[in-house]
C-alpha positions in Angstrom: -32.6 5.2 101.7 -33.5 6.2 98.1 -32.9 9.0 96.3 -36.0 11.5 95.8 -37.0 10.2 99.3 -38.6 12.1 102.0 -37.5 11.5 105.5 -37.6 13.4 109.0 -35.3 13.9 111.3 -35.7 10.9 113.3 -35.7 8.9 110.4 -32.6 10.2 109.5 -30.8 9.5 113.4 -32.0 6.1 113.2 -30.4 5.3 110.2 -27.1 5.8 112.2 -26.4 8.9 110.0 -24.0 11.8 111.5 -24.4 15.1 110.8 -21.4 16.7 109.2 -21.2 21.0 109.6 -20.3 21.6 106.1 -19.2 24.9 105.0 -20.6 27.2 101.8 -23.2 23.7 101.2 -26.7 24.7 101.6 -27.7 21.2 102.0 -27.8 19.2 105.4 -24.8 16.8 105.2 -24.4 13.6 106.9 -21.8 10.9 106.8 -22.3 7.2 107.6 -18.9 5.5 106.8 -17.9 5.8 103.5 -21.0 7.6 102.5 -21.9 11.3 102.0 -25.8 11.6 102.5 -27.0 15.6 101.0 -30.8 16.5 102.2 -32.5 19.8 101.4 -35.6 20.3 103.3 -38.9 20.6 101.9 -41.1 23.6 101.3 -42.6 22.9 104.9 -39.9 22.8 106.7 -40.6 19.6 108.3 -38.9 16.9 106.6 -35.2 16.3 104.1 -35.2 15.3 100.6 -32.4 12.9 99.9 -30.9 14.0 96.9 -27.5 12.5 96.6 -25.2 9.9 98.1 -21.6 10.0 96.7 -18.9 8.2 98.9 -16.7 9.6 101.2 -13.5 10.6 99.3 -15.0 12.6 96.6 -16.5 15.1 99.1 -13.3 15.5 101.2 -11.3 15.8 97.8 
């Protein structure tokens, strides 16, 4: 997955990713291991941007 990216939600499932219900984050949040995937969807709605990836223990931090 690359930054910038536009995926949909199926996309996004069959990458293996898990969403994650963060709390006061805007952003759609997934995990996949040590990884911290942050989406914001588009202006129709329909699919995520991928915006950042940061790993694991700086979000929980």
């Amino acid at each position: 997955m690359r930054i910038n990216g536009f995926y949909t939600k199926q996309q996004i499932d069959a990458e293996g990713l898990t969403e994650y219900q963060a709390k006061d984050i805007k952003a759609k949040v997934y995990l996949n291991g040590t990884k911290v995937y942050f989406f914001e969807l588009d202006n129709n709605q329909q699919n995520y941007r991928l915006y950042s990836i940061i790993h694991k223990r700086s979000f929980f931090l």
